[in-house]
ZAPAVO-412420 format. One record per residue: residue number from 1; residue in three letters; chain; x, y, z of N, C-alpha, C in turn. Coordinates in pm, whole numbers. Layout:
BEGIN
 seq type mol   n_xx   n_yy   n_zz  ca_xx  ca_yy  ca_zz   c_xx   c_yy   c_zz
 NUM  ALA   A      X      Y      Z      X      Y      Z      X      Y      Z
...
This chain:
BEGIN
 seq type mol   n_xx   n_yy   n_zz  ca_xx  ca_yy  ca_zz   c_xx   c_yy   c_zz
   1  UNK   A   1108    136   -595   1129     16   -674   1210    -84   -592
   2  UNK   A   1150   -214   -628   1237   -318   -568   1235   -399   -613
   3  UNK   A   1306   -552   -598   1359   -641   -681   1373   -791   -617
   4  UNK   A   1341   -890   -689   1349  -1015   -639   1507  -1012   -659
   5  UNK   A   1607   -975   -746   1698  -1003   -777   1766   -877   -867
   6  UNK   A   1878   -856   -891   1919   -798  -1010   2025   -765  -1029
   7  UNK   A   2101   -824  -1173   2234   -791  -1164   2316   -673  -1158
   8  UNK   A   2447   -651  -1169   2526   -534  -1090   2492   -409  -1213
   9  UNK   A   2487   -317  -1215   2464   -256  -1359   2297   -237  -1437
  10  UNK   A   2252   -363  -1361   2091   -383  -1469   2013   -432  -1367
  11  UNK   A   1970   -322  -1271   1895   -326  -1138   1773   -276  -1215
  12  UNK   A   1662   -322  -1165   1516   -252  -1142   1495    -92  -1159
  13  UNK   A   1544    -29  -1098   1551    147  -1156   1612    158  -1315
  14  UNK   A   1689     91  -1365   1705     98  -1570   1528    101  -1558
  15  UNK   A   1434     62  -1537   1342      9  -1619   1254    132  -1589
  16  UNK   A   1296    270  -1505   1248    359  -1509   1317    503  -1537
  17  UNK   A   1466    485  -1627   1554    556  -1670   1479    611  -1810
  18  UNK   A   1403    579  -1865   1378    609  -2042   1499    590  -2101
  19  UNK   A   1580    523  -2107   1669    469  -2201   1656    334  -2254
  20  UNK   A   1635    338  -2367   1639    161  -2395   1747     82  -2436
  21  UNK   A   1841    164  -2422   1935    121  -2421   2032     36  -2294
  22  UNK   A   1937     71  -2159   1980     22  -2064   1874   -115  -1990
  23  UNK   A   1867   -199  -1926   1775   -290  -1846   1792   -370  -1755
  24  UNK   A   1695   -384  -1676   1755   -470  -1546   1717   -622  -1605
  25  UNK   A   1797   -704  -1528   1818   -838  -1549   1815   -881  -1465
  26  UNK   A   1761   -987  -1407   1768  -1064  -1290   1934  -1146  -1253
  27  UNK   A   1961  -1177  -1141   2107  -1207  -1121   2148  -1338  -1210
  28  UNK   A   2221  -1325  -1333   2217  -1431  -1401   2399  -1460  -1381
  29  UNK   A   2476  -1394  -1256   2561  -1474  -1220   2551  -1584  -1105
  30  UNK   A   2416  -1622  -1074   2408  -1676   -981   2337  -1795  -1050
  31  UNK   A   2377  -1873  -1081   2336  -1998  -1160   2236  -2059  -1114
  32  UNK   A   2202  -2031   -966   2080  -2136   -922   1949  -2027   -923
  33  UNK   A   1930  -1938   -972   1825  -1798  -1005   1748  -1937  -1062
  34  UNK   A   1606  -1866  -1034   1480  -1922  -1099   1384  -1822  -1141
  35  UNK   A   1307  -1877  -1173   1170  -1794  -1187   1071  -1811  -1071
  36  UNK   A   1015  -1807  -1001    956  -1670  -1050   1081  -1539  -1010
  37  UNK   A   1043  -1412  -1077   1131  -1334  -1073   1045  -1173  -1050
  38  UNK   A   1036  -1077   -953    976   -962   -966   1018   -812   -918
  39  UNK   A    968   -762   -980    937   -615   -942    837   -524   -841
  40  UNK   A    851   -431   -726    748   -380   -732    778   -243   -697
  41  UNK   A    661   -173   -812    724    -21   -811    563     58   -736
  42  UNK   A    639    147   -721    550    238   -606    538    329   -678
  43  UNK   A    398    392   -716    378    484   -786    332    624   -717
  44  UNK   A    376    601   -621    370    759   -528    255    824   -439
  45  UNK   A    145    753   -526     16    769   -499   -107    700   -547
  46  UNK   A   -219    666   -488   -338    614   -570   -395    629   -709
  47  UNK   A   -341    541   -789   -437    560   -933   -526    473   -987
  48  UNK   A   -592    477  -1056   -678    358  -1150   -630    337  -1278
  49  UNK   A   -552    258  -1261   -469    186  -1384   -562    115  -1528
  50  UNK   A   -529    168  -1584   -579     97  -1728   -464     24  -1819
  51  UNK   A   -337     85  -1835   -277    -12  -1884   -118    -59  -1847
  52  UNK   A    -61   -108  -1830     77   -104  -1837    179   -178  -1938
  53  UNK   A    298    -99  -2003    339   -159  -2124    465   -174  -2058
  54  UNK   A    525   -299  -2136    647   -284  -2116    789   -310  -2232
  55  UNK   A    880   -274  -2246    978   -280  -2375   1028   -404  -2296
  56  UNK   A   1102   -504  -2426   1158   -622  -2402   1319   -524  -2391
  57  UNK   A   1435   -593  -2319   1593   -556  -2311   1589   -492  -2486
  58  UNK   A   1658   -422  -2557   1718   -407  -2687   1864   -379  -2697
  59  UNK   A   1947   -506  -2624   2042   -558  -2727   2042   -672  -2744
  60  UNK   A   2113   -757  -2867   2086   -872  -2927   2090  -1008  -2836
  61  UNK   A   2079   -979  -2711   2050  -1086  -2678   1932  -1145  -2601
  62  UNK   A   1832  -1273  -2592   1744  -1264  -2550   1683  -1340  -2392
  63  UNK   A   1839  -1295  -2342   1809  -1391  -2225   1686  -1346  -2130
  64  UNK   A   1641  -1384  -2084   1528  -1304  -1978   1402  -1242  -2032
  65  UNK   A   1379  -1278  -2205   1278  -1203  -2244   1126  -1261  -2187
  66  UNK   A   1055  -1145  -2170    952  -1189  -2069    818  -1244  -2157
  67  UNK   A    839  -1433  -2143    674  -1464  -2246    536  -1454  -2147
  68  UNK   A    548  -1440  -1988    448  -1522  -1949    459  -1397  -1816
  69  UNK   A    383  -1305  -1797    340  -1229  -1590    208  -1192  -1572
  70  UNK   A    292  -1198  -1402    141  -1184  -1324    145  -1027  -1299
  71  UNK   A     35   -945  -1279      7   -844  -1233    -56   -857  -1103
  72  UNK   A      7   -754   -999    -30   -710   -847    -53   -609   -873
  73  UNK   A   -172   -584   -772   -183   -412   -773   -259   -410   -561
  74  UNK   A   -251   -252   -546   -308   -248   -438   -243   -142   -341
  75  UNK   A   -308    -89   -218   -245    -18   -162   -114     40    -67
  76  UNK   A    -55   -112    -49     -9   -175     46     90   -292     -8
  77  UNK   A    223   -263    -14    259   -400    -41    249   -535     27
  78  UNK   A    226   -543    114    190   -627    164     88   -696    167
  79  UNK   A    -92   -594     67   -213   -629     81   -196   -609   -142
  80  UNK   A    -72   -690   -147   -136   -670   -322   -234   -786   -363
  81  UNK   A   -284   -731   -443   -425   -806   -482   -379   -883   -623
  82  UNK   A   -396  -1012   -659   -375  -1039   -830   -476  -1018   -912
  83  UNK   A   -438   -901  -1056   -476   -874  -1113   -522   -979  -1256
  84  UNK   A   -439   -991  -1329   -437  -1105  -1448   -294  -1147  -1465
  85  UNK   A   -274  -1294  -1560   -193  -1317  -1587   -138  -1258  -1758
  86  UNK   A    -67  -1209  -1816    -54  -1192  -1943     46  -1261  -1985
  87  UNK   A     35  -1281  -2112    120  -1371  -2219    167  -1333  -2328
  88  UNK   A    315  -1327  -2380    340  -1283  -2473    437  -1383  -2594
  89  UNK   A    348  -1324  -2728    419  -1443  -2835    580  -1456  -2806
  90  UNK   A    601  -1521  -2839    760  -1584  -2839    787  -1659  -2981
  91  UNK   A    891  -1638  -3019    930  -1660  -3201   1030  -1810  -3124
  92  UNK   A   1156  -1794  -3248   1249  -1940  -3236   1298  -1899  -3108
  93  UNK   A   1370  -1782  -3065   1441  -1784  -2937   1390  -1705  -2814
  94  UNK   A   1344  -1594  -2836   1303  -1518  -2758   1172  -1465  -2806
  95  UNK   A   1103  -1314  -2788    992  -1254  -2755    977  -1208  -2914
  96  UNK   A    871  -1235  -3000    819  -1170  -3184    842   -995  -3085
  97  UNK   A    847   -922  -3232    845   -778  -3231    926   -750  -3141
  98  UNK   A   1040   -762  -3072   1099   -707  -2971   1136   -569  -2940
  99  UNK   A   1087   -483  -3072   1126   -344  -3076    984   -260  -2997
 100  UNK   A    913   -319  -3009    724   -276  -2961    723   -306  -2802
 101  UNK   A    669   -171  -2741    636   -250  -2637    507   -336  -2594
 102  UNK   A    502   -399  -2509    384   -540  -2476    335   -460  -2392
 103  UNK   A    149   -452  -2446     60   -385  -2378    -14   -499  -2274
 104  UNK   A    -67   -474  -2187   -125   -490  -2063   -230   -448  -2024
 105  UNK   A   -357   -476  -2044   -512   -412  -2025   -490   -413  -1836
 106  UNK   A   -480   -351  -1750   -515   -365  -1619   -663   -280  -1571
 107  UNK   A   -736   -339  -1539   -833   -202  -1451   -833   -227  -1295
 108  UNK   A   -733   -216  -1209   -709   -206  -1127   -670    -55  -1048
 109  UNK   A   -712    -27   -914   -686     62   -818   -579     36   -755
 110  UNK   A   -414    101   -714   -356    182   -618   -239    168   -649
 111  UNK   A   -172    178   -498    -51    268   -529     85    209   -552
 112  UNK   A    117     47   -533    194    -34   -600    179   -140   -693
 113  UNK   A    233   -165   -770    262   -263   -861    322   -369   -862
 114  UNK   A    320   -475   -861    393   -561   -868    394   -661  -1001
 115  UNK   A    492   -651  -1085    547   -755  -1231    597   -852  -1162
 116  UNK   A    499  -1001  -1193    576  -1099  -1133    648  -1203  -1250
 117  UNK   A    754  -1190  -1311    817  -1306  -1417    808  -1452  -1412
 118  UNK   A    655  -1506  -1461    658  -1659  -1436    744  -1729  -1565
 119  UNK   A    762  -1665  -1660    840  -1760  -1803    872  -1667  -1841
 120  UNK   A   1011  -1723  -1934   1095  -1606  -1975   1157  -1719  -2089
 121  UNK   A   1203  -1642  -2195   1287  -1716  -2321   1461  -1691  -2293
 122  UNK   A   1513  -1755  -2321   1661  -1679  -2344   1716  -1760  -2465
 123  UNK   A   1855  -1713  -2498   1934  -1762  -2608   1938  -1915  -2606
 124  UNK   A   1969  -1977  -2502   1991  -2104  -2483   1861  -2155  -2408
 125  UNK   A   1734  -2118  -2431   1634  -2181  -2429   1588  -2182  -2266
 126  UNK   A   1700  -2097  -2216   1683  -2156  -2008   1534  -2066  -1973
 127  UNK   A   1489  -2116  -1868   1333  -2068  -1841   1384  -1982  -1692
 128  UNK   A   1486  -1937  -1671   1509  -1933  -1531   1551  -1751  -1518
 129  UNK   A   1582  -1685  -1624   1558  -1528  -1632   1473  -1461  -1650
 130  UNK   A   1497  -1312  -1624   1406  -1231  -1615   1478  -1078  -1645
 131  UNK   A   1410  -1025  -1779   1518   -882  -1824   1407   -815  -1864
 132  UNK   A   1355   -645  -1845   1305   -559  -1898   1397   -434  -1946
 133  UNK   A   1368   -338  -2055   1428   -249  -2041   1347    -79  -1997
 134  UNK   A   1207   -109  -2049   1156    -37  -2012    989    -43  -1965
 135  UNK   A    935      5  -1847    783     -5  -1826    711    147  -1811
 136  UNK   A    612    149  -1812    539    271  -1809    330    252  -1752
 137  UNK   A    348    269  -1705    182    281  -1619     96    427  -1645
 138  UNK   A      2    356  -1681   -118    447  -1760   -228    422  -1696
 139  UNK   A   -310    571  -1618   -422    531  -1565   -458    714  -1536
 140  UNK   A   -539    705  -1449   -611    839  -1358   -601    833  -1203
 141  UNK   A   -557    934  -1146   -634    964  -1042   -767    919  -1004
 142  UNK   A   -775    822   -882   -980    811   -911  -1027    932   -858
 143  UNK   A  -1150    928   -916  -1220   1040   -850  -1343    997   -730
 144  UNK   A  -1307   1096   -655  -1387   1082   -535  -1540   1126   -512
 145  UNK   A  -1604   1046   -464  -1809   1154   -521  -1736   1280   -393
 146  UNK   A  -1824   1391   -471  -1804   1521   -387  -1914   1455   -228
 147  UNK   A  -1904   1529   -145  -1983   1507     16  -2127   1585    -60
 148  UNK   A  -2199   1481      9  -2334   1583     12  -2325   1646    116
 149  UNK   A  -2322   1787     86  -2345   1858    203  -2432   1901    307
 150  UNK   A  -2409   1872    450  -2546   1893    538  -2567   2050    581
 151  UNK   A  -2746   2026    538  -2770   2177    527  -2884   2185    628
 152  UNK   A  -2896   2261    709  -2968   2276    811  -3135   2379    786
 153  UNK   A  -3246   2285    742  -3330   2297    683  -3479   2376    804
 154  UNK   A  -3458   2389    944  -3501   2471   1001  -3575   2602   1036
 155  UNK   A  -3458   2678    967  -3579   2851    937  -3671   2808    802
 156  UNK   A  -3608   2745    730  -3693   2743    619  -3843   2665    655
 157  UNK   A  -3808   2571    717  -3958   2470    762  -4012   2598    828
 158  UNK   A  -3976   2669    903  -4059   2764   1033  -4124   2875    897
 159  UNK   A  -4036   2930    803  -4105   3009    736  -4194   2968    655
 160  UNK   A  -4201   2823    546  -4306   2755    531  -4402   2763    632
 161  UNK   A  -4398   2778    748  -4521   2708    814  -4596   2834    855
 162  UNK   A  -4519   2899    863  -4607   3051    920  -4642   3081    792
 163  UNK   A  -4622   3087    644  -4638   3127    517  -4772   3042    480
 164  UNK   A  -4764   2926    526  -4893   2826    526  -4983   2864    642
 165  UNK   A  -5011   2962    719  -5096   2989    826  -5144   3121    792
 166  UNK   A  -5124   3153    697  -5165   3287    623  -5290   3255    553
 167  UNK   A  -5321   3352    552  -5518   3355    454  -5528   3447    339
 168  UNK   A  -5594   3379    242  -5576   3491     88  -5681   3607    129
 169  UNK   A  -5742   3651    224  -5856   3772    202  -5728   3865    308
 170  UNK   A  -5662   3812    365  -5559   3988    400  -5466   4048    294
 171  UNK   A  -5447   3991    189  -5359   4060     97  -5428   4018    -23
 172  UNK   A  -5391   4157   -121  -5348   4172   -273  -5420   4034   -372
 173  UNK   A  -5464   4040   -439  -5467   3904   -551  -5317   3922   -571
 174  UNK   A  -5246   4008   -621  -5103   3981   -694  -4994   3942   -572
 175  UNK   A  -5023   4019   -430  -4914   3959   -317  -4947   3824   -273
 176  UNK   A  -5062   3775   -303  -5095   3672   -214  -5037   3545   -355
 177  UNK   A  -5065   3595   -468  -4987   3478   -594  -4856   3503   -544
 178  UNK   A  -4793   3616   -520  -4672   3584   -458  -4626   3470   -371
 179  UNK   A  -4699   3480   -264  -4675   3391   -145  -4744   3260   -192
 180  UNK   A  -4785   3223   -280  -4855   3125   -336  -4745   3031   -404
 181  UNK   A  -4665   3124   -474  -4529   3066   -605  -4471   3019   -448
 182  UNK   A  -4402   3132   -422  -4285   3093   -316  -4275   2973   -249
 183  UNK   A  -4384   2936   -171  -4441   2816   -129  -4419   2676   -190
 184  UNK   A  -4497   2678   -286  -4461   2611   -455  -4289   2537   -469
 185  UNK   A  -4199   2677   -484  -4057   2674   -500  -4028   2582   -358
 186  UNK   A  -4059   2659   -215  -3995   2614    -84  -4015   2430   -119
């Protein structure tokens, strides 16, 4: 995990503690902080993401609540790809339902993330924070096609062909339906 910013106490790792009682905040002792504001977490390994949710801060205040991000995804931080932008209602001061977390449709592939904070509500209306308390990423492992395997088709052509150079008057009516099916199957 890493961070455009974050204050002393309410760094980027709260937002992967399961407590909601705790959240990172962007540095809001530094008065000249703006937006945009982000995250990017490394999920250890390649997945195919379907959704990601995230909880707004839960205590009463709503500085940094997140109305407006971008989603990155990709293998490489350096090669993240943009996914969509999402938007979330906002009441008189901050974010409706603040107890729910805000779902996120993604169908994106790999192994970092990046939450980028373009708008945010706070108490006093400022557009310039950025606070989560909790996120969570939902997806699969992709799956890989199995190898077709190379099979070396050789004795079998040679025994077809000598099996095809055979004549029905040296054997059996019933051995020669034998060698008749087999053929058939090869």
């Amino acid at each position: 995990v890493s961070s455009t910013s974050g204050y002393i106490g309410e760094t980027a790792d709260k937002t992967l503690d399961y407590r909601n009682t705790t959240h990172w905040h962007s540095d809001w002792s530094d008065n000249s902080q703006t937006l945009p504001q982000a995250i990017v977490y490394d999920l250890g390994k390649e997945y195919a993401l379907s959704d990601i949710t995230f909880l707004p801060r839960q205590d009463s205040s709503y500085n940094g609540d997140i109305t407006e991000m971008k989603v990155y995804v990709g293998n490489s931080v350096d090669a993240l790809e943009y996914v969509d932008t999402f938007t979330f209602e906002k009441g008189y001061s901050g974010l409706t339902n603040r107890t729910e977390f805000k779902r996120m449709i993604v169908q994106a592939t790999g192994r970092y993330v990046k939450v980028e904070v373009t708008k945010s509500a706070a108490d006093s209306e400022q557009d310039k924070f950025a606070s989560m308390a909790e996120i969570r990423f939902y997806g699969t492992e992709p799956t890989e096609e199995p190898e077709t395997p190379v099979v070396n088709k050789d004795a079998l052509a040679a025994a077809i062909a000598a099996a095809e150079a055979l004549t029905a008057e040296d054997y059996t009516e019933e051995s020669w339906t034998a060698v008749v099916v087999a053929l058939e199957d090869s």
